[in-house]
N, C-alpha and C positions, 0 to 999 in steps of 0.2 A: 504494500500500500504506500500511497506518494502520497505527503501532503504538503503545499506550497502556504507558507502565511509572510504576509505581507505588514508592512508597515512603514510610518512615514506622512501618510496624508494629514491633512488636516487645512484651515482655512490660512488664507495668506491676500496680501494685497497686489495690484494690479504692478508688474516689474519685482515683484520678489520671486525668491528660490520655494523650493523642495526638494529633498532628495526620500525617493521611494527603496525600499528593500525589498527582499524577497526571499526567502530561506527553503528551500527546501530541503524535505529529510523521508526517509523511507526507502525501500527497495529503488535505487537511481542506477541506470547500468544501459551507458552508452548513448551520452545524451547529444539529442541532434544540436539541440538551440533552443534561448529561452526568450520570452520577449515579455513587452507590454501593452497591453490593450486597455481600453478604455471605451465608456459607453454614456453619454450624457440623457438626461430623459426627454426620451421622443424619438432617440434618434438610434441607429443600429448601433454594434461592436464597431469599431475600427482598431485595428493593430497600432500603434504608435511608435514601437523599435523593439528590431529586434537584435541575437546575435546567437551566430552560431558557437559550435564546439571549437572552432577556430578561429575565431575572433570577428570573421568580420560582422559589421552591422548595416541596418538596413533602418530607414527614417520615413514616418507618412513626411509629407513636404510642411507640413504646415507650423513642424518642431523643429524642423531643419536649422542648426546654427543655433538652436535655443536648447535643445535636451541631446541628453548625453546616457549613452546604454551602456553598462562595464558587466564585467562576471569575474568573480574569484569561484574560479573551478574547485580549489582543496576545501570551500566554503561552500558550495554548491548553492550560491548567492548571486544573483543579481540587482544591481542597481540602476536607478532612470534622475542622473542628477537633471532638476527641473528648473531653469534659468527665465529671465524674463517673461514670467507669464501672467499672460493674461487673461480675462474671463472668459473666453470662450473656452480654454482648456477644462473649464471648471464639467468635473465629469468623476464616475465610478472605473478607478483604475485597477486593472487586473494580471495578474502576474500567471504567464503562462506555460508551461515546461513540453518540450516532444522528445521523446528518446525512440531511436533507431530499432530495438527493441520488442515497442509494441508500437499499433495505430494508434491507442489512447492520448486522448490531450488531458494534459493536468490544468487545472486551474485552481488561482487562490478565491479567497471568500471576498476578495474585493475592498479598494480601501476608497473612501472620498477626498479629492482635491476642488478647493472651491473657493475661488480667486475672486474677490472685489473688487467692481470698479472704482 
């Protein structure tokens, strides 16, 4: 059993940080790549960044230059450091796990980020 918990979120003003966590622990073995999604109400999931087993990363465009996706593999952590944001990011963000392994997607319980203008 894999379970992802996240933390980090919480409310912030329009041009400040966040920095999001993500731990996961349980049977882990041969992980593709972890990312972050995010879901504001009303509207779908969106992926936000991700990164693989080898580092690279991947950005929706709209965090581009503003957020930052890292992983300590011996930690089996992921981080989403969250730079000049503003309210529109303000959304339910979700910490996602795939391993090569199974088709299963992990997911955390979800943390809230919610930016005033």
């Amino acid at each position: 059993q894999v379970q992802l918990v996240e933390s980090g979120g919480g409310l912030v003003q329009a041009g400040g940080s966040l920095r999001l966590s993500c731990k996961a622990s349980g049977i882990i073995f041969g992980v593709k790549g972890m990312g972050w999604y995010r879901q504001a109400p009303g509207k779908q999931r969106e992926l936000v960044a991700s990164i693989t087993s080898g580092g690279s990363t991947n950005y929706v465009d709209s965090v581009k230059g503003r957020f930052t996706i890292s992983r300590d593999n011996a930690k089996n952590t992921v981080y989403l450091q969250m730079n000049s944001l503003k309210p529109e990011d303000t959304a339910v963000y979700y910490c996602n796990l795939q391993m090569w392994t199974t088709s299963i997607d992990y997911w955390g319980q979800g943390t809230q980020v919610t930016v005033s203008s």
